[in-house]
C-alpha positions, 0 to 999 in steps of 0.5 A, spaced: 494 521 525 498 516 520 497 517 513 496 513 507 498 512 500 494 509 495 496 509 488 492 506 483 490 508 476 483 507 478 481 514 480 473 511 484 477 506 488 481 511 490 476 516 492 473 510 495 478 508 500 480 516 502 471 516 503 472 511 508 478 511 511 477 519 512 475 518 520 482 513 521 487 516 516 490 521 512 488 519 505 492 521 499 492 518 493 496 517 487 494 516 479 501 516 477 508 513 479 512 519 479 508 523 484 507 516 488 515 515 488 517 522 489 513 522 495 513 516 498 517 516 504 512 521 508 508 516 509 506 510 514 503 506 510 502 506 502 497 501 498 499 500 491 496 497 484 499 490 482 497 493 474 499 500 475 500 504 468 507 508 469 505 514 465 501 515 458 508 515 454 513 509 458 512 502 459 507 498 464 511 497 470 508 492 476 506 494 483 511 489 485 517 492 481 515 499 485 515 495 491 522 491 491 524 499 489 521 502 494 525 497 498 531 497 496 532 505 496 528 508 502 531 507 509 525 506 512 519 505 506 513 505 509 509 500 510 507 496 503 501 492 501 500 490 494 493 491 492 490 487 487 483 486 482 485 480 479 485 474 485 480 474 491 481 475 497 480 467 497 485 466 495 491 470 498 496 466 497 497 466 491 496 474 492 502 473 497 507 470 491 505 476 487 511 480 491 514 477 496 517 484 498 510 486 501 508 486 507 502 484 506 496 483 501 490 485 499 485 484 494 480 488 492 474 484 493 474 483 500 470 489 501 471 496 504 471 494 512 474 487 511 480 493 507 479 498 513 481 492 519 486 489 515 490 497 514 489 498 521 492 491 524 498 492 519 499 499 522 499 496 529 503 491 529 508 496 526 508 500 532 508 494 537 514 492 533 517 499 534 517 500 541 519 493 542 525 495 539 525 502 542 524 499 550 529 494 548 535 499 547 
């Protein structure tokens, strides 16, 4: 079973997304960056916040920054989609230039089923991606 990440500070959305992806994935959610970051790489896919609260005591720092970390810093991060409450899922281009780092976006808007189809697309074409790789060597 793929495992994904969810990290938000908004426990309910959270708790939605684990609810309803529990017969697909293996959900895990994440309140804080810290325990998100440190843990990151077990994972196949992870959605992240745009507006995420580092922690109580330290500045603001955007799921586009922890992307471009992630990115930076994990050989193999998983596969990163920035989620977002502020832009609708009419307009995903202007998601899209929110982190051009992320492999693709979400917002939060487009509703559990429509969130659930586009996961399940992202980890599939990953696959295909890795076996192409794998049969061609």
């Amino acid at each position: 079973m793929y495992k994904v990440a969810v990290l938000d500070d908004d426990e309910y959305w959270c708790l939605a997304i684990q609810r309803y992806f529990r017969k697909e994935f293996e959900v895990s959610i994440f309140l804080e960056v810290e325990n998100f970051l440190s843990k990151a790489s077990q994972f196949d896919l992870a959605i992240v916040d745009f507006s995420i609260p580092r922690a109580k005591f330290e500045p603001k720092i955007s799921g586009s920054e922890i992307i471009a970390h992630l990115k930076k810093t994990l050989e193999n991060p998983p596969i990163l989609v920035l989620a977002s409450g502020f832009i609708s899922q009419n307009d995903r281009e202007a998601g899209q230039k929110l982190c051009l780092q992320a492999d693709d976006f979400l917002a939060k808007d487009a509703g559990l089923d429509q969130i659930l189809i586009q996961v399940k697309e992202l980890i599939e074409v990953k696959n295909r991606e890795k076996n192409d790789v794998t049969t061609k060597n």
